[in-house]
N, C-alpha and C positions, 0 to 999 in steps of 0.2 A: 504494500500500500504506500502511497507516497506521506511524505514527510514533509508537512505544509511548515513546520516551522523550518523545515532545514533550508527549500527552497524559498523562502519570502526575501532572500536579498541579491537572488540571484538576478541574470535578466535571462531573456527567453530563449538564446542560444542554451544559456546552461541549465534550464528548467528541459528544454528537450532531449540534451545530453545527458541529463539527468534521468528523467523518465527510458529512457533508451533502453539506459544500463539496468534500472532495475525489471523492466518488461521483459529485458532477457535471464535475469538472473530468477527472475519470478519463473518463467515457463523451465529450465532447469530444475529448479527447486522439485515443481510440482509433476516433469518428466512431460506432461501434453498439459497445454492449455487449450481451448477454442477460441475465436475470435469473438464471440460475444462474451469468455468468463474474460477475458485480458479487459475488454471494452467496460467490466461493469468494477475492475480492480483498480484503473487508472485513469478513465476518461468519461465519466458520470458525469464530472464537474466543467465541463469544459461544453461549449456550444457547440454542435452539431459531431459531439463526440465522436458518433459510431461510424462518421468520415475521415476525422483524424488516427482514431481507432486504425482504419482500412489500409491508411495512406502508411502510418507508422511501422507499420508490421510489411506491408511491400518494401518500404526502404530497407526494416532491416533484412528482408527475405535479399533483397539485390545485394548488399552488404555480405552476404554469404552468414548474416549473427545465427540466424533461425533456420528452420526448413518449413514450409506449410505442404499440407495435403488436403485434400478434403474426402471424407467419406461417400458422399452423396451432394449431388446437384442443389436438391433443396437442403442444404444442413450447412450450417457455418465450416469454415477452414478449420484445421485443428493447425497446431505448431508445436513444434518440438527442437531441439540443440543437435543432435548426433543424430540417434538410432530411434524409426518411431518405434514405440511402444509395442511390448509384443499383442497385452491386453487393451485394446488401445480406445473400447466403449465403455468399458468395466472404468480404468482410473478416472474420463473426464467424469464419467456420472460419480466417481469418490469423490475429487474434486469438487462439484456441485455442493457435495456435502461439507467437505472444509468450509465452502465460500460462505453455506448457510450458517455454520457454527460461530464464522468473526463474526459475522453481522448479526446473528441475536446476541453475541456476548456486547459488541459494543454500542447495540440497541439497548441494553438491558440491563449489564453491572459495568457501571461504570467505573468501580475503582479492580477489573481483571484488565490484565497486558497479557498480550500475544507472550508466550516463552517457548515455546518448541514444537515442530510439526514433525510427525515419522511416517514415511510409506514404507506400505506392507511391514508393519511391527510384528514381530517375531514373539509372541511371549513364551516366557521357561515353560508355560506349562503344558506348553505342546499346539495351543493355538494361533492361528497364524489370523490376523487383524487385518484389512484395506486398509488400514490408519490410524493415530491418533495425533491427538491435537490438543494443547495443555496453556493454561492459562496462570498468571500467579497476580492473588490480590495485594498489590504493594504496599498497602495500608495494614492487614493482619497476615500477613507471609504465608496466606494459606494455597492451596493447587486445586486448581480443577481440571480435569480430564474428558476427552469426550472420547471413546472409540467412534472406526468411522467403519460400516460396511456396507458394501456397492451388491445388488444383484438384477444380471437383465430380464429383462422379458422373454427372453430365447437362451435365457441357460434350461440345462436339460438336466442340472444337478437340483436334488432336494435341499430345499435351503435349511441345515441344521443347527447352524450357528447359538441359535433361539438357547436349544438342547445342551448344546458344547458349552457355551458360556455358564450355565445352570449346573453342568452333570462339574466343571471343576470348583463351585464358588467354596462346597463345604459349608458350614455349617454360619461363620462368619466371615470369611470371604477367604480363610487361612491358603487357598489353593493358589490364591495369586501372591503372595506373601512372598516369592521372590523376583518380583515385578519392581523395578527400579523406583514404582511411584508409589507403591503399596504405604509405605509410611509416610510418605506425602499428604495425604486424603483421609479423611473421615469416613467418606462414602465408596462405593465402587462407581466407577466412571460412567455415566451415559452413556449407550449406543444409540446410535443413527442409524439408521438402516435404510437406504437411499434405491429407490429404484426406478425404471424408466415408463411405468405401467400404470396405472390401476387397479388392473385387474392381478399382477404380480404383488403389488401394495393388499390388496383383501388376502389372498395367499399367505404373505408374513404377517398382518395382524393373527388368522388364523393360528398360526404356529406359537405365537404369542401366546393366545391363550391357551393352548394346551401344555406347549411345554417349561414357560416360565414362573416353574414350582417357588422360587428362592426372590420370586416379584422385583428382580432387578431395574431397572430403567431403561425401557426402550423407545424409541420414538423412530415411528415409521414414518417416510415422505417418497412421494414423486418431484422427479427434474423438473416437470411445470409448478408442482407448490411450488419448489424451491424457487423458481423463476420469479414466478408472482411474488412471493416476497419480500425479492432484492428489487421490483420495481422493473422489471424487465420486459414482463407482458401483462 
């Protein structure tokens, strides 16, 4: 996200030099961005943004910064640094979900800072995460965490996660206890569970309630919620 106080004494060569560098180092970060999630991280503020947005991202494509491809005709560009993505519909829809977790934390608590984002987090205890994304209240030194997990509408996998998360928590949550954040937290972290459907969204509520014995915190969405609202559509 840009840095309004860093850039307020720049002038506009180094505001765009600015923005440049971090648009490339954001798609990096996050492995794919889309032209519309770049669009809604750096160019909201700006008039007739999702031109400059367009123009931005050509220059750095001719520049050799970026690579773009597009999935489909009607679907925005994706962009990527090196190599695209092997899972390359699965991360933007995780993505979606990062985008949505800033923007209700800094909707919402205003004394949480951004401190650290992980793709595909590994945990000890054998399950493998799309993400987490972790917050710290500067005011009481306390962490909040959100896991983040993506599933399409055309996976052919039974979405178990629901179960996994539930069959390790134990009895108070001792199963993640060598989770680097585990003493961090009070709580065990919210999952996201982000998909591209509806009809895949009633599917995981479903799972929800049957297999989340241990009433951990789940919160289901579609890429149009999420769209709708960051103010997008």
């Amino acid at each position: 996200m840009i840095d309004y106080g860093k850039i307020k004494y720049m002038n506009t060569r180094q505001k765009g030099y600015y923005r440049d560098k971090l648009i490339v180092e954001t798609i990096d970060n996050f492995e794919c961005l889309t032209t519309e999630q770049i669009y809604y991280l750096f160019f909201t503020d700006i008039r007739y943004g999702i031109v400059k947005c367009r123009e931005r991202l050509r220059i750095l494509r001719k520049r050799d910064k970026i690579n773009s491809h597009r999935i489909d005709i009607n679907e925005c560009s994706y962009h990527f640094i090196d190599k695209k993505p092997y899972y390359l519909q699965h991360n933007i829809n995780r993505n979606w979900g990062f985008m949505y977790i800033m923007n209700m934390v800094r909707c919402n608590y205003q004394y949480l800072k951004f401190n650290e984002l992980r793709l595909e987090y590994y945990m000890k205890c054998g399950i493998r995460t799309d993400g987490i994304i972790g917050f710290k209240n500067y005011v009481t030194g306390e962490f909040r965490y959100w896991i983040i997990e993506s599933d399409k509408v055309d996976s052919r996998n039974r979405f178990d996660k629901i179960k996994n998360y539930n069959d390790k928590y134990g009895d108070r949550g001792e199963g993640y206890k060598d989770e680097y954040w585990f003493d961090r937290v009070e709580r065990f972290p919210h999952i996201l569970i982000v998909s591209d459907s509806n009809k895949k969204k009633d599917k995981i509520l479903d799972r929800v309630i049957e297999d989340n014995i241990k009433v951990l915190k789940f919160d289901v969405i579609t890429i149009d919620e999420i769209r709708k609202k960051l103010g997008l559509i």
